[in-house]
C-alpha positions, 0 to 999 in steps of 0.5 A: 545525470549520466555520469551519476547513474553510471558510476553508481551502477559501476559500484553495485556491480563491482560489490555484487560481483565480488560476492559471487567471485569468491567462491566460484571453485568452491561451487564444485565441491560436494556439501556434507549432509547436514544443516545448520544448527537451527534455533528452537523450532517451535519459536513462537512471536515473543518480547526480547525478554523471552529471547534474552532467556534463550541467549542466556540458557546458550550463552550466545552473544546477540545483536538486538536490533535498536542497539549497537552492542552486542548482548547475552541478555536481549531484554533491552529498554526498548520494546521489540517483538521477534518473528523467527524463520520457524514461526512464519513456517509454523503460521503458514506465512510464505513472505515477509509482507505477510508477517509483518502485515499480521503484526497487531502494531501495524495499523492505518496506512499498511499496504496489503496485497488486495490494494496491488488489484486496485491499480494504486500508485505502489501497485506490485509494492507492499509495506507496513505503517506502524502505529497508524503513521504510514508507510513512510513512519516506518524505517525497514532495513535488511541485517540493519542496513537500507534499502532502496526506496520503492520507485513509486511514492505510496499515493504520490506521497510517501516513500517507503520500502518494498517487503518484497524484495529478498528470498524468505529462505535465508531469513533468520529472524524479523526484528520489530522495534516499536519505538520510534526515531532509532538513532542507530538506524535512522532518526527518520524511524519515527513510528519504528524500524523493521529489521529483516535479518538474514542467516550467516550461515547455512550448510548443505542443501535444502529445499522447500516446495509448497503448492496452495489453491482456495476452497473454491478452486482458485486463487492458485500458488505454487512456491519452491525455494532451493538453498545450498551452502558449503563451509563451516565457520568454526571448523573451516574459516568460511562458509557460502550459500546461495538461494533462489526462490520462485513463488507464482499466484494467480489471480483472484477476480471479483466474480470469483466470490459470491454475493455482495462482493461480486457486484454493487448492485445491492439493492437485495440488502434491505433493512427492517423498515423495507429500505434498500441500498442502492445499485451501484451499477453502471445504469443499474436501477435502484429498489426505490427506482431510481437509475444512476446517471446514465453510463456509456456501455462497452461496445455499444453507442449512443447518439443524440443530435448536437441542437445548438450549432457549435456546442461540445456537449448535446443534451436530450434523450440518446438512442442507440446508433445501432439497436441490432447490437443490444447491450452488447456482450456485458449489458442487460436491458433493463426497461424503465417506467415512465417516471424514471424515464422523466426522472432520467432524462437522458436514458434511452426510451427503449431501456438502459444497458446496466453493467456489472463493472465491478463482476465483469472486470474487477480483481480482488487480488493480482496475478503475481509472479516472483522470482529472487536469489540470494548468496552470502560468503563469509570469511574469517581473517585470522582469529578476531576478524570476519569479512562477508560479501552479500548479493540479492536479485529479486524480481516481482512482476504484477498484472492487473486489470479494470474497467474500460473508458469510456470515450468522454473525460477529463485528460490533464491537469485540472488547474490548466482550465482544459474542458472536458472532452464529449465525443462529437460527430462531425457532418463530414469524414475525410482521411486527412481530418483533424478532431476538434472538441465540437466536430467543427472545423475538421478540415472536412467538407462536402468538396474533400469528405463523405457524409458521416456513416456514423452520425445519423444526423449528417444528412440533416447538416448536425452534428452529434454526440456518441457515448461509447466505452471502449471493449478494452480493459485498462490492463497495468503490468508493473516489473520491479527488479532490485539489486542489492550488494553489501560488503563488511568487515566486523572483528576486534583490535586494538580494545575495540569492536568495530563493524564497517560496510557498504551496500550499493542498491537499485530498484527499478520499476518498469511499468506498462499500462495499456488501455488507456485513451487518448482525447486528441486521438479520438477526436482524429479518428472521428474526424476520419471515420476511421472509428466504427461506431455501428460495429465496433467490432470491426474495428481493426487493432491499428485503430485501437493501438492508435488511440490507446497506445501503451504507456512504458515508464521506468522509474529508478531508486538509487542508494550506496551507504557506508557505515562505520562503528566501533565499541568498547568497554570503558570500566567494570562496575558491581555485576555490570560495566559500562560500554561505549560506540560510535559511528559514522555513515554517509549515504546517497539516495536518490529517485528518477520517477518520470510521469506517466503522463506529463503535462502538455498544457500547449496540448492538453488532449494529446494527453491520456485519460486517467493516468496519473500524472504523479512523478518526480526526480531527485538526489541527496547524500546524508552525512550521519555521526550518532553514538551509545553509551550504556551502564549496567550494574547490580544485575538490576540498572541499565542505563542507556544514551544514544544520539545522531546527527544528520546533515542533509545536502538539502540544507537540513541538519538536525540532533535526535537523542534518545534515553532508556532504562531498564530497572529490575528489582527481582529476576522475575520483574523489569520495568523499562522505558525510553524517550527519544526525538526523531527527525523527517525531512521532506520526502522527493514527492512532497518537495518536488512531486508533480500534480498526484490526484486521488479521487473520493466519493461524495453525496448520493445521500438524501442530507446532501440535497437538504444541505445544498437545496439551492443547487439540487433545485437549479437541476431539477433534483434530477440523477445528476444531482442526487447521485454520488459523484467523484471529486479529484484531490489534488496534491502538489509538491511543495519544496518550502517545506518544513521537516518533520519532528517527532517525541517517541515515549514508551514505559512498560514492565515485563514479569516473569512469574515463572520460567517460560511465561512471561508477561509484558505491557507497553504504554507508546506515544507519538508526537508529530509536529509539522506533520506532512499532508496532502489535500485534507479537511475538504469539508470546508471546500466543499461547503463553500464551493455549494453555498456560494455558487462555486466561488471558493476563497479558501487561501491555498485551494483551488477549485475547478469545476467538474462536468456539467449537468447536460440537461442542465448545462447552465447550472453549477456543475459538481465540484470537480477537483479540489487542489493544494500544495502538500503543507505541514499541519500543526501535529498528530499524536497516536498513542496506545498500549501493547499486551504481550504473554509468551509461555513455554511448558512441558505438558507431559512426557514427550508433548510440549506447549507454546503460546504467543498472545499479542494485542495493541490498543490504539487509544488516540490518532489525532490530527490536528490542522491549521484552520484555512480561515482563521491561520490558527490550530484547529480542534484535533481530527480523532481518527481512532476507531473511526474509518478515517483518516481516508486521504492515507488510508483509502478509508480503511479506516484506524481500528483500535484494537488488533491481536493475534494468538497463536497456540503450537502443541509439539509431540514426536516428530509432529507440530500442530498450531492453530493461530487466530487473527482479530481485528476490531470494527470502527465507526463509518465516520470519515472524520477529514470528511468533515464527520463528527467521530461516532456521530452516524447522522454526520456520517451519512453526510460525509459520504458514508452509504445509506439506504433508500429511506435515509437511513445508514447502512451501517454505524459500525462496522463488524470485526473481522477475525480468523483462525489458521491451521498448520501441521507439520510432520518430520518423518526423518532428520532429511524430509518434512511435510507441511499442511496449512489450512488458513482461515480454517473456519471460512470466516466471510470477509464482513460486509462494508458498504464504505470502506476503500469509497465503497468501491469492493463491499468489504475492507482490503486493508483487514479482510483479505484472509477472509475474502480468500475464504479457507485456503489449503496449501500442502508443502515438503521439506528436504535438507540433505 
């Protein structure tokens, strides 16, 4: 392994050395005063079509992302929507990842920004999931080569590109191509290819700064980039540039918003018949006056006597170890009546502390802090050759922070039958102590020891349970650095074109997470009174450092590829030709993610509470041969063939073709469309991963104690009972699995009526088989585990109970944790249709006019399962228009329709453009739940919230759209100035009781724009 990381370390710093090398003396000499020619400034999001009018009005030579050749007409049998540089300027979008994500094609699974405040596997990381087949579906190359995978697997599972990762300066354009398995890029594009494009050329030097803050004073950006480059290709032979980019964004917390997202106390949200939801504080009390199962308190404890000598757990009402402290700096007392205090059996008689959690400690967006530089050098070598050199460093640095621990949980595996651990109080303290679950046994005693001060039952010989929550936020500081070096070398000779490169990249991730508890650590401290119980406080911070040490992990991603590639014309035919290419490409990946946690089974509490013991390691080197063959006469037929081989290292070989053609009868009509196979063998998580455990939200609904009578009565119908509660899905590599295989189909036409309007409509579908999934359709387990006493008999599951009811310890506790290894569903098919318009009109004398309209339909999301009972194919999950499927997307749910319009007005120096955003509603169904889609009764039994009456809170959810503004204004050829106004109007994000578990009150996948609220960012531009 060391010799591995070494030698590939050794090639990426040679390739990015000799890029910055080269021109080392030409740094020294002074740049003219002029840019680089730019492409049309008011460029508008459009289909090829509208390109290919544009390369032919100049006509240029362009390589169309999809094909191997290079083309005047950039209209190809594939579908591709084309983001220039000036389009992001004119929508006010700062980064790829926001453009990308704005795409009406991306759907279910995208990773957004308000997802990094969550903590996720892939916090600091962005991605795209287009078409709804995740992250993973979808291949994003930078100027058509690969990157590095992003360390960290979206959920554990799948592995993906982080957007971040090169300075939006030197963008020239974004190529999406929406068909799947490309088999010039990759077969494993089953959903599509991202294509990142940077410029060739740059002259001169240009800088941007742009600074930005919310409405309501925060949510501060500021952003500066600085480019310069130096030689003219045509004139001179060669040309350098280098550009950093430095963008810093502060947080935005929960409290930072208004009612009902800073809180989910929202028992105010009543519906007509008086029925309220519930308060989903910590010990928050309902409308209807129920209290949630009682929590532990930051900074306040409480304690009640251990009644049966030996036990781990007490049961019983609690006090509070020290009433002087109140509820602390975080709580509110809040006094309950008789029956809630027969109904909650463990509250304290004097009130309970309720906490806001999700004001006082939630984020809705990071602290972010990027830096990046970039530098190109291209050379001509003598008349038909061209050899360039590229390097990119860009470092991304997150922060974010939750809720503090409480000093009671679960630290390991679940399957290794380790309990959970309660804070027990021994009779005894002494400094050479050593905690053990039921404070028995601590190698303290009356000889060597001193009464507890912490246990006010000591003197009495009991022992005690103490409910305390640390005063110490979790905090997770995650710092991804890439490398990236390329060399190339691209001419003619011989009849032929040919194209060949090298790219050698890194990514690392180094991760600090502090907070965090350790079981074993506490049980010492406790052993030793060296913890202060009455007044944590004075508590010193080698006490805390003790038992919460940080955790520091660095994960790495490697990746070299070389490519090779030559074309040529084979013969001419009437008004057209024939062409052929081919090519090679061998490369090597591989992924060294350590657990941040590893299991101990010997010493399972040495381990921390909560950390994900997601991880794995692996290499492989992939040897590829693929080729094109395209035909095109009369002006109207275009005939395209194209296939690649793969052979894995990992045993797996595999042949993706893929068909298109284009027909045009007359200039203003084509009609297009293309077949292909695609090919994905098992991700490093999925094949090797450790246990990755993710948690959803079950019952709290009236339907799951009339569902599961029996086992709501053997606990006294009591909060334990009735209230939501967490379940652990646990996923488990597996290395016996199949790869995945993919069917792509798009048809569609494209009509031009008149010059500078064009129309297009694309019908896709994608079949997946032997589709890759983790613990899913837990309906059945659950069922099962509630109807038969606990006792699950579903093969490939296992089931460990979760913790017991105090007040009821000898009655089946929740389900806890359900576990499986991934497995290969039957298959899944998405399909929909895309709309696109594009028009460019001259107004009047002096103003002009462009509009860009785009709009995808989802029609289906199917997934259809292996029934665990039966071993055959189940009825298929429908997911579109539904908030599932939750296991991918965190129940943000697969909406059906998505768009965006924007309208640019151009006059004098001036540029005003108003883009509107929309995407649709869904129904609250969470079909892998066990839901029926659009069924709202089956919903509420799958978890979806309802109100006091029973009730639901919602059937549907509420679109969600927004409108930016961006006015440019050239005051000369040197100096620009930028306003944006995003989300012009204010839309408020609309409320949703159930997306993302219910955890933020709105959607993060969709609704992030208008959580931000109207947001003004100011910018200047100097090219000298």
């Amino acid at each position: 392994m060391k010799k591995r990381s070494t030698l590939f370390h050794r090639l990426l710093i040679g390739s990015t050395a000799l890029c910055c090398a080269m021109p080392v003396g030409l740094i020294l000499i002074a740049a003219p005063a002029h840019a680089q020619d730019a492409s049309d400034p008011a460029a508008i999001p459009q289909d090829t079509q509208a390109q290919g009018a544009q390369a032919d009005e100049a006509g240029e030579e362009i390589v169309v992302t999809g094909s191997l050749f290079r083309r005047t007409d950039a209209e190809t049998p594939s579908p591709v929507t084309v983001l220039s540089a000036e389009t992001l300027e004119q929508r006010g979008l700062n980064t790829v990842t926001e453009a990308v994500q704005r795409l009406s094609a991306g759907n279910a699974g995208t990773i957004t920004q308000g997802w990094n405040a969550g903590g996720n596997f892939a916090v600091g990381a962005s991605a795209i999931s287009l078409r709804g087949l995740t992250v993973q579906s979808t291949l994003t190359v930078f100027d058509g080569l690969r990157m590095a995978a992003y360390p960290l697997a979206d959920d554990g599972q799948r592995n993906f590109v982080d957007l971040n990762t090169i300075p939006s300066a030197t963008i020239e354009r974004i190529d999406v191509l929406k068909d799947g398995a490309s088999s010039t890029y990759g077969a494993d594009a089953v959903a599509g290819v991202i294509n990142v494009i940077t410029k060739k050329e740059i002259q001169g030097l240009h800088a941007n700064l742009s600074a930005g803050v919310s409405q309501r004073g925060d949510a501060g950006e500021r952003r500066g980039d600085l480019t310069w480059g130096y030689g003219d290709l045509d004139d001179q032979g060669f040309n350098f540039y280098v550009s950093g980019e430095y963008m810093k964004q502060d947080p935005l917390y929960v409290r930072d918003r208004g009612f009902p997202y800073n809180t989910l106390d929202w028992g105010r949200i009543c519906n007509a018949n008086g029925g309220c939801l519930h308060n989903g504080n910590w010990n928050g009390v309902s409308p209807d006056g129920s209290v949630t199962p009682l929590f532990s308190v930051p900074g306040v404890a409480m304690i009640r006597p251990v009644l049966t000598p030996g036990a781990s757990v007490a049961s019983g009402r609690y006090t509070y170890l020290n009433p002087d402290l109140g509820c602390g700096s975080r709580g509110t007392l809040r006094t309950l009546t008789a029956a809630q205090l027969e109904a909650s059996t463990e509250a304290p008689t004097s009130g309970v502390c309720e906490v806001n959690q999700n004001g006082e400690y939630g984020m809705l967006l990071p602290d972010v802090e990027r830096f990046g530089v970039a530098s190109r050098f291209t050379v001509n070598v003598g008349d038909s050759h061209q050899f360039y050199a590229q390097a990119n460093y860009y470092k991304t640095s997150t922060f974010i922070s939750s809720a503090p621990l409480s000093f009671a949980g679960r630290p390991t595996n679940p399957t290794s039958g380790a309990a959970v651990y309660y804070a027990i109080l021994p009779v005894y303290v002494c400094a050479s102590g050593k905690g053990t679950l039921n404070g028995l046994n601590t190698g303290c005693d009356a000889t060597n020891g001193v009464l507890n001060p912490n246990n006010p039952y000591a003197a009495n010989g009991q022992t005690a349970q103490v409910a305390y929550r640390s005063e110490v936020p979790t905090t997770n500081i995650a710092v991804s650095r890439t490398l990236r070096g390329v060399l190339g070398m691209s001419g003619s000779a011989a009849g032929f074109d040919y194209s060949a490169n090298f790219v050698a990249a890194n990514s690392k991730l180094t991760r600090t997470q502090s907070g965090y508890l350790i079981p074993q650590r506490i049980m010492d401290v406790i052993a030793r009174g060296t913890f202060n119980f009455r007044n944590p406080s004075a508590n010193s911070q080698a006490v805390l450092d003790y038992i919460s040490p940080d955790s520091l992990t660095v994960s790495n991603s490697d990746l070299w590829q070389a490519n090779a590639t030559v074309t040529r014309q084979l013969f001419t035919l009437p008004d057209g030709g024939a062409n052929a290419a081919a090519g090679v490409s061998y490369r090597y990946e591989a992924i060294d993610a350590p657990s941040a946690n590893p299991q101990n089974d010997a010493h399972p509490y040495d381990r921390y509470y909560t950390i994900n013991s997601v991880g794995t390691s692996g290499s492989r080197r992939v040897f590829s041969a693929y080729g094109e063959l395209q035909a095109d006469a009369l002006d109207m037929v275009e005939l395209n063939l194209s296939g690649r081989y793969d052979s894995y290292s990992s045993g797996q070989k595999n042949f993706s073709p893929k068909v298109g053609a284009k027909f045009t009868p007359i200039r203003q009509l084509a009609l297009r469309g293309t077949w292909s196979k695609g090919f994905r063998i098992p991700s490093f998580n999925e094949a090797y991963g450790l246990p990755t455990t993710g948690f959803v939200t079950q019952g709290g609904n009236t339907t799951f104690c009339e569902n599961y009578a029996a086992f709501c009565a053997a606990h006294g119908n009591n909060a334990y009972a009735t209230s939501a509660f967490s379940v652990g899905q646990t996923s488990v590599g597996n290395p016996a699995l199949k790869p995945e295989r993919s069917e792509s189909l798009t048809a569609g036409v494209v009509f031009e009526p008149v010059r500078g309007v064009s129309l297009t409509v694309d019908f896709w579908r994608i079949k997946v088989q032997d589709l890759i999934v983790g613990v899913t359709n837990i309906g059945p387990v659950i069922e099962q585990y509630y109807k038969n006493n606990g006792v699950v008999n579903i093969p490939g599951f296992v089931v460990t109970p979760g913790v017991v009811d105090p007040a009821n310890p000898n009655a089946l506790p929740h389900i806890g944790f359900i576990q499986s290894s991934y497995a290969n569903a039957n298959r899944q098919v998405v399909q929909g249709i895309d709309v696109g318009l594009n028009a460019k009109l001259d107004v009047t004398d002096g103003i002009r006019w462009f509009s860009g309209f785009e709009v995808s339909y989802l029609d289906k999301n199917h997934l259809t399962l292996v029934d665990p009972f039966t071993g055959e194919a189940s009825e298929p999950q429908r997911y579109e228009d539904t908030l599932s499927p939750c296991n991918v997307t965190s129940c943000s749910g697969s909406p059906r329709w998505r768009g965006s319009w924007q309208n640019t007005v151009q006059f004098g120096g001036t540029s005003v453009t108003a883009t509107a955003y929309y995407t649709a509603g869904y129904h609250v169904a969470s079909v892998d739940y066990g839901a029926t889609p659009f069924d709202c009764e089956s919903a509420i039994n799958a978890t979806s919230a309802t109100y006091d009456d029973g009730t639901p809170a919602q059937c549907r959810s509420k679109d969600i759209w927004n409108v930016d503004l961006t006015v440019q204004h050239r005051i000369n050829d040197k100096f620009a100035l930028t306003l944006n106004v995003l989300n012009l109007f204010d839309t408020k994000a609309p409320f949703d009781p159930n997306a993302a578990y219910g955890s933020y009150g709105y959607n993060p996948a969709w609704a992030g724009p208008n959580i931000m609220g109207r947001y003004f960012r100011i910018g200047a531009k100097v090219d000298f």
